[in-house]
N, C-alpha and C positions, 0 to 999 in steps of 0.2 A: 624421899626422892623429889626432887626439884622439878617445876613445870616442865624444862626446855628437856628435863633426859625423859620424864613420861610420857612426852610429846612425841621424843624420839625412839621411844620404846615399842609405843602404839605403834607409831608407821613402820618398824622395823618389822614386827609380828604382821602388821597387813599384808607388808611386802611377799612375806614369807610364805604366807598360807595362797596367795593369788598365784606365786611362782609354783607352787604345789600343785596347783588347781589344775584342770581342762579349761577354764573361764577363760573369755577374750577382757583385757583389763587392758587401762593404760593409767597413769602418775601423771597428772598434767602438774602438778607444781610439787614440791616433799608436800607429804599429807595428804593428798588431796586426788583421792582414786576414784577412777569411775567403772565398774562392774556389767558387765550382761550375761543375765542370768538366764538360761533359756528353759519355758516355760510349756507347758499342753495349752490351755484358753487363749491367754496372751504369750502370743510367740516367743516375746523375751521384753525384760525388765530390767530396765539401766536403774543402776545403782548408785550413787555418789556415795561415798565414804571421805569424811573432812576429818581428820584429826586437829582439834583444837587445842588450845590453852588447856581445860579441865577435862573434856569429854570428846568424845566419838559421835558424832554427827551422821546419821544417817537418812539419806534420800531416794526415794525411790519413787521414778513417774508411772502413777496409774494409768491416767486416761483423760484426754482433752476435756473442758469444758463443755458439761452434756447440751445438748440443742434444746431438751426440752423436760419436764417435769422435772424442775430442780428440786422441787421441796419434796418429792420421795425420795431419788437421789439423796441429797444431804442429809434427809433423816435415817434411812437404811445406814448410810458410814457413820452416823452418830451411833445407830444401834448396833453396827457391827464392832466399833470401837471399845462395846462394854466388854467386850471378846477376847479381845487383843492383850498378846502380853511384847511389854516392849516399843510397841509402835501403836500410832494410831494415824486414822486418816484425818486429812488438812486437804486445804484448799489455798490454790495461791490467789496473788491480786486479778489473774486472769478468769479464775475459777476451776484449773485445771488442778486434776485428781492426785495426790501423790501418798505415799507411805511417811510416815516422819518418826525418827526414834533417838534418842542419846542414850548412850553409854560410858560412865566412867572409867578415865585412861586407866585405873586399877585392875579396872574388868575387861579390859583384850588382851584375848589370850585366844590362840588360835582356835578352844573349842568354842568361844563366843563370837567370835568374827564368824564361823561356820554358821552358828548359829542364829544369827541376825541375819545374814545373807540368806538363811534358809526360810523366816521367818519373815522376810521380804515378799523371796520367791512366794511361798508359800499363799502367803495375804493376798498378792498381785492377782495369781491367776486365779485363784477360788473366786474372789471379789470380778472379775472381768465383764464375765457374761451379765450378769448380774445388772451391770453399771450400766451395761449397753444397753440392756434387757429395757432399764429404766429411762435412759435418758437420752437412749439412740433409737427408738421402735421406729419412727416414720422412716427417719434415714434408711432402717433395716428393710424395709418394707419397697421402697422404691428400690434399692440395690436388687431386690429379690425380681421384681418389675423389670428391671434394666438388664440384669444379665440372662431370664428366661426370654424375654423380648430378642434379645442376641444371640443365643443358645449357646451362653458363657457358661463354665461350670460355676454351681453351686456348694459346691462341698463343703468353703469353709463360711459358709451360712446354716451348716445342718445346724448345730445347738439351737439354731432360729428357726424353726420350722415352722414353731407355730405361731409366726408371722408373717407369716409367706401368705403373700394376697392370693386371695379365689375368685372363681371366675363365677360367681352366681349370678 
């Protein structure tokens, strides 16, 4: 099979399994799809899928560049990386969090497009709290400050409880 019809093979099967789906997707260029995957920890998890020349290109945004303890941060996704099948975590020039994975245009096929997407999701949200856990505590800490200050709800700071400043 020739590059230009594997290329077109890959994105024809993308197409196919997203039209299938519940998923909100759109095709900004042939090839090149962007996915939200909806999530429990993190709400939802954009996905790029680039179908290249050889392989399947897959991107998915973790989590902005942590505020603070980066060197647990980046060692936790080194350690969690030994885990991983298919993906592993990267860091871009900004230092923001993402999934990264390729897959040969041989190997899409709708139950591996399922499964990469799942394996996305999947990564994203386990990893979430985690990341915040690590690299976001003060931030946590004043939101929790700011919205009892207000008497905002808290609810989607439970996971965080035991960061919630006290009043000793």
């Amino acid at each position: 099979m020739s590059p230009e019809s594997s290329t077109h093979a890959a994105a024809t099967t993308i197409r196919e399994v997203l039209q299938a789906s519940d998923l909100e997707w759109v095709e900004h260029a042939p090839g090149v799809f962007e996915v939200d995957l909806p999530g429990v920890r993190k709400l939802k998890t954009n996905v790029r899928l680039e179908v290249g020349r050889h392989a399947l290109g897959v991107h998915a945004f973790v989590a902005r560049h942590p505020d603070e303890n980066h060197e647990a941060v980046y060692r936790w996704l080194l350690e969690k990386n030994l885990k991983l099948f298919g993906m592993a975590f990267a860091i871009d020039s900004a230092g923001d969090i993402y999934l990264d994975g390729r897959l040969p245009l041989h190997a899409v096929t709708p139950d591996e497009v399922d499964r990469v997407l799942g394996s996305a999701l999947t990564y994203a949200d386990e990893s979430f709290n985690t990341i915040l856990e690590l690299g976001f505590a003060s931030s946590i800490r004043k939101e929790w400050q700011w919205r009892e200050a207000r008497g905002e709800s808290t609810r989607n700071l439970d996971a965080f409880r035991h960061l919630r400043p006290t009043d000793d």
